[in-house]
N, C-alpha and C positions, 0 to 999 in steps of 0.2 A: 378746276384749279389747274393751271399752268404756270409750276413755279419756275423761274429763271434764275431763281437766287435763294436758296437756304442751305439751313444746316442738316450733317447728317452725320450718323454714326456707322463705325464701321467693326462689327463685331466678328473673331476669327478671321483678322484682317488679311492673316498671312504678308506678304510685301505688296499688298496694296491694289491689286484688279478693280476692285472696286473704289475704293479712291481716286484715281485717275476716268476713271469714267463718270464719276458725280463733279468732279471737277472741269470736265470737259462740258458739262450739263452748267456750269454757274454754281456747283455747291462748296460748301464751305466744313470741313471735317472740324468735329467740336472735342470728338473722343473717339479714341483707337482699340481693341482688346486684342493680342495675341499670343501664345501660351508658351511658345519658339521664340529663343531668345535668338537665335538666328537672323530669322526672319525677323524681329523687329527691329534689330540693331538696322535690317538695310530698310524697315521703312523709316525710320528717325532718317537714314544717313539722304532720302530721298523728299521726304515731305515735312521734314524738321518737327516730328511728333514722337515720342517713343508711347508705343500703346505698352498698356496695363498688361498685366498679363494674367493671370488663371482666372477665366470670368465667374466661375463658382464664387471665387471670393471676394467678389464686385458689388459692393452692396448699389440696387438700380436707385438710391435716391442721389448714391453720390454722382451718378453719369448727367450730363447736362442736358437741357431739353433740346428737342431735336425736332425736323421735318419728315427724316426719310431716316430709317433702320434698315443698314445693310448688314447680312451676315452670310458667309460660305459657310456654312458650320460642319464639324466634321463628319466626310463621309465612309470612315472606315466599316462602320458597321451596318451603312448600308449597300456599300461596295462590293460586283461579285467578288472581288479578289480580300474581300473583309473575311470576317465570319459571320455576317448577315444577320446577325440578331437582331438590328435594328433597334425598335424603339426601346426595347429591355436590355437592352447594351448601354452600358456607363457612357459609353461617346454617345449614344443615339440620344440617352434625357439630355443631353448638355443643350436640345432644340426648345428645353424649359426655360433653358435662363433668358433665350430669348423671349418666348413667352411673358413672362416674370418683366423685365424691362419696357416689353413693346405695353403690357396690362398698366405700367406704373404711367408713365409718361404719353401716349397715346399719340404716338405721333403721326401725320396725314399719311404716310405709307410702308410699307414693309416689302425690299424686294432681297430673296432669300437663293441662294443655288445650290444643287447640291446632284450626287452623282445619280448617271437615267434609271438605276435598280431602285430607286428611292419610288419611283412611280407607281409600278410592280410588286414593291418587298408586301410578302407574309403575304400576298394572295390579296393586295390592295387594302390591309388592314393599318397600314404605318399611314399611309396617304390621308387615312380617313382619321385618326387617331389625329395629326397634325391638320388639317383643315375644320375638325370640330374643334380644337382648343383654340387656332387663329378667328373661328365663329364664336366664343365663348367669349373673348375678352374684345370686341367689337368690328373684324376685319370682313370684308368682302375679300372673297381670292377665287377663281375661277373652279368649276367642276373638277376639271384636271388640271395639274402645272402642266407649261407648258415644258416640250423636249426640242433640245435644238443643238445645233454643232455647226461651230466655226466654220465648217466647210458648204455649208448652207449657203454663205455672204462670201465665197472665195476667197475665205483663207486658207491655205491648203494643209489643214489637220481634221482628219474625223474625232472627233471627241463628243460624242452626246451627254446633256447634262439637264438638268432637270433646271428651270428657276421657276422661281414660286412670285407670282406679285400679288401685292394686298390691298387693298384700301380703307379707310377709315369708312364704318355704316354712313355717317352723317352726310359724306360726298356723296359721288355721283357713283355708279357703279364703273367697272372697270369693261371698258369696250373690249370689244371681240378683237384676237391680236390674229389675223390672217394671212398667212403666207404659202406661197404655193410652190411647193417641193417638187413639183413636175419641172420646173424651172430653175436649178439651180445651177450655179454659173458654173465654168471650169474653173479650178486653179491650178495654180500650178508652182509647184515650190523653189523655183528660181525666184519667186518676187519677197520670200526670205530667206535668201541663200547669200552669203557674202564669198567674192572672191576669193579665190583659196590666197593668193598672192596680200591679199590685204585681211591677215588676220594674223594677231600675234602669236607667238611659240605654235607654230599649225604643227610641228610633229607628234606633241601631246594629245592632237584631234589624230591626228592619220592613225590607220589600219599598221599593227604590225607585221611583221613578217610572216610568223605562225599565221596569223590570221588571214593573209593573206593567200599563204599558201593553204587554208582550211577553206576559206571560200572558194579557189581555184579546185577544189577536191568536189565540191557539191555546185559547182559546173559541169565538171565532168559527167556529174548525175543528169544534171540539168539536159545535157547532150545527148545525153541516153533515153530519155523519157520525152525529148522536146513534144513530138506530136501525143504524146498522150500524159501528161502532168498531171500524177495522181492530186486529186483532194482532200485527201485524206492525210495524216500526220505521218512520215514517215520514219519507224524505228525500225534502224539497221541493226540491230539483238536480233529479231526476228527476220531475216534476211540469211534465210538455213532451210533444210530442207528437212535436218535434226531436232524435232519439236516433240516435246512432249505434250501430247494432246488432251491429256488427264486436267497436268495443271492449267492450261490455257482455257479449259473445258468450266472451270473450278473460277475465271475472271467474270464480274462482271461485264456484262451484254455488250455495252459501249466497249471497254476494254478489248475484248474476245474477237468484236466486229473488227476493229484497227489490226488487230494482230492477226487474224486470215486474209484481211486484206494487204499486210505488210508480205507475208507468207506468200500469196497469190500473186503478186505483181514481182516478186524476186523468183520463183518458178518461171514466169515469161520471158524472162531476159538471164536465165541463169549464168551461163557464158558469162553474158558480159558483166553482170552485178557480182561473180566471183573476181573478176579482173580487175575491176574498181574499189570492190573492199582489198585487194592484196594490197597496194597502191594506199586505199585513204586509213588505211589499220598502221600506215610506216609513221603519221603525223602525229606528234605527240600531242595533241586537242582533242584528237577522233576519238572522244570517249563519253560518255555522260549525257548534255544537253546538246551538246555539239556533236554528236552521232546521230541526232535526233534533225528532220528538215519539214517543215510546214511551207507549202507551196500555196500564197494565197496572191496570183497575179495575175489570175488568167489563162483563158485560155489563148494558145498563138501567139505567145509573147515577141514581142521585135528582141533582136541582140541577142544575149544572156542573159546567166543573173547580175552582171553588172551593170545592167541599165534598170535597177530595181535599188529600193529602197529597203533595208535589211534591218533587223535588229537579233542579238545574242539573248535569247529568252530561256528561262528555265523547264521551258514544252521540246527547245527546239531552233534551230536559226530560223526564223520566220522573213517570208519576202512578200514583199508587197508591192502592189504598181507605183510606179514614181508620178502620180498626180496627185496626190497629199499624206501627209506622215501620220502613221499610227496616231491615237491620245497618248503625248506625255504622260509620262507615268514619275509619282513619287523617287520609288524606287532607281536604281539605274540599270535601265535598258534601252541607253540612248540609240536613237535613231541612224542608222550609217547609212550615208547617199554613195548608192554604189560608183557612179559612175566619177564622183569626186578622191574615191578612196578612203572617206574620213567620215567620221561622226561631225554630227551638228556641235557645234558651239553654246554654251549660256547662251549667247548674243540671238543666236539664231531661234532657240529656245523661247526666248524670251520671246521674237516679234511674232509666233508662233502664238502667244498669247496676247497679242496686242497692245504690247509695253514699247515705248518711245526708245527709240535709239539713246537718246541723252539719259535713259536711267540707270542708275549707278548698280551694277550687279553686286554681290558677294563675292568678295576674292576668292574663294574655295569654291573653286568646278562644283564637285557635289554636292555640295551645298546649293548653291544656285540650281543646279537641274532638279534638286528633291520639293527647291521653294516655288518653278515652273509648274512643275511635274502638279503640284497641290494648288497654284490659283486659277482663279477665275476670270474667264479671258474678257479683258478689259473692254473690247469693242463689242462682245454678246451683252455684259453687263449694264452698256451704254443704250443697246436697243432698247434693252427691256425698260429702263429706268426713261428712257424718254416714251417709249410706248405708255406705262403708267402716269406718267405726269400728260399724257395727249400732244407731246410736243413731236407730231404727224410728219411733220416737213424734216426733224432729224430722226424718222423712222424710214421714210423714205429713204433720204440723202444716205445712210448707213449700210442698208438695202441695196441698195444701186451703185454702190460704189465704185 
């Protein structure tokens, strides 16, 4: 079966990832569910639906019948940054109501995503727990889900995520979905970057002054270590010669390992790392997570770190190569393009997840980057959903883009 036209439901709809990509396939959205009154107000204000909300209290006879069950369902607890309990986590059963709906109504397909520790979690017992229940109420779904990221097809974000696709027994089985990761394109994140000159209020996006003057502080480091850029996390606490070696003795191994290595590398350049802390201790930032620098760009980098892509994280300023942005993240720890001076944009955000320029964001910043940060990027949702339905020519076309 190769449909060109049905209906489909989209459960944990968030603003909508999945709906624009079964729309782009020919489908037709019959029922909505989202628990974020946020978030559904911008998918009503985008696709003139307001979905339901707490799907616990959704009784499945009252949802209409369907072709294709989409659901992002939530991945807090199988998220490293969750608490990983997984399937024995209140968020983690909520992959029953799917269950429960896909068992009532039986519809030709089930395509599901969800974050890449889903693969992995409990030593591969969650995986097996969720592919015997999708076998128990009649689905074919492949050995393993598959794991893929945007940046696979040149969009330039790594973000790995798990999707899951299903089939009803009675069809055919689900063909092998083949892709060759030896060959993955360049991107490059000019092709969603907008003019600094054509964006409104840009000084709510720019870098402040403090910050400014903070990233100019962990240059100066940058300058100091150019030919040899530790890989290791760097905490300036430890950056003394005055160590108590009892308590450090007393850290876990991981711990213990960072801090003789923070120790070890501030003894090599003593001189000059006493010169640098007198200087970056006068800024009123240099304290906390921002005393803290993770160097993840390379080795030999061209420029500085102003030709890198940075974010303010609670490890630590983290840099990265400017040929694709960190995974969005819920939370906010937007992305800042060094060599622009400013953090991304909603807007920019958004094309980052493969949402049309004409869709109408959330007026509140944060909002908008926390409703990013949690969907499902529209164009991976597209592959897989035509991969499943065999529609080969827009696997290709997707692919190749």
């Amino acid at each position: 079966m190769k449909p060109s036209s049905f209906n489909f439901i989209d459960l944990f709809a968030g603003v909508g990832g999945f709906h624009i990509a079964m729309e782009n396939l020919g489908g037709s959205c019959v029922f909505a569910s989202e628990i974020d009154a946020h978030a559904r107000a911008v998918y009503e204000n985008n696709f003139g639906i307001l979905p339901y909300g707490d799907i616990t209290l959704i009784d499945e006879k009252e949802v209409p019948a369907h072709n294709v069950l989409c659901a992002g369902f939530p991945c807090q607890s199988f998220s490293k940054a969750g608490n990983r309990e997984g399937i024995n986590d209140p968020r983690g059963t909520l992959f029953f109501d799917i269950i429960r709906i896909a068992q009532y109504h039986q519809p030709e397909y089930l395509l599901l995503e969800n974050v890449r520790n889903l693969a992995g979690h409990d030593n591969g017992n969650t995986w097996k727990v969720i592919k015997h229940n999708l076998d128990e109420i009649g689905y074919n779904c492949p050995e393993f889900p598959f794991i893929f990221s945007p940046h696979y097809i040149g969009i330039p974000q790594f973000r790995e995520r798990v999707f899951i696709l299903c089939k009803r027994k009675d069809l055919d089985d689900i063909q092998p979905f083949i892709f060759d990761k030896k060959n993955i394109p360049e991107s490059s994140i000019s092709t969603i970057l907008s003019e600094n000159s054509e964006i409104e209020n840009l000084k709510k996006y720019q870098l402040k002054d403090e910050e400014i003057k903070l990233i100019e502080i962990w240059n100066d480091f940058f300058k100091i270590c150019r030919n040899d850029l530790p890989g290791f996390p760097i905490w300036t606490d430890y950056f003394t010669d005055d160590i108590d070696h009892e308590i450090v003795n007393s850290f876990p191994f991981w711990k213990k390992n960072f801090v003789y290595k923070n120790i070890h590398l501030y003894l090599s350049k003593k001189k000059q790392f006493n010169q640098w802390l007198k200087k970056a201790r006068k800024n009123t930032l240099f304290y906390g997570a921002k005393a803290k620098f993770e160097w993840q760009a390379g080795k030999n980098p061209e420029g500085d770190i102003w030709n890198t892509i940075m974010q303010f994280r609670p490890s630590g300023i983290r840099v990265k190569k400017p040929t694709y942005f960190p995974a969005l993240v819920a939370i906010t720890q937007t992305s800042i393009v060094g060599e622009l001076g400013r953090r991304i944009t909603p807007r920019e955000a958004a094309r980052l997840q493969s949402f049309p320029d004409d869709f109408k964001l959330h007026i509140e910043d944060r909002s908008a980057y926390k409703q990013f940060g949690n969907a499902v990027n529209a164009k991976l949702a597209e592959l897989f959903a035509a991969h499943l339905f065999e529609r080969n020519d827009r696997v290709k076309e997707i692919i190749n883009r």
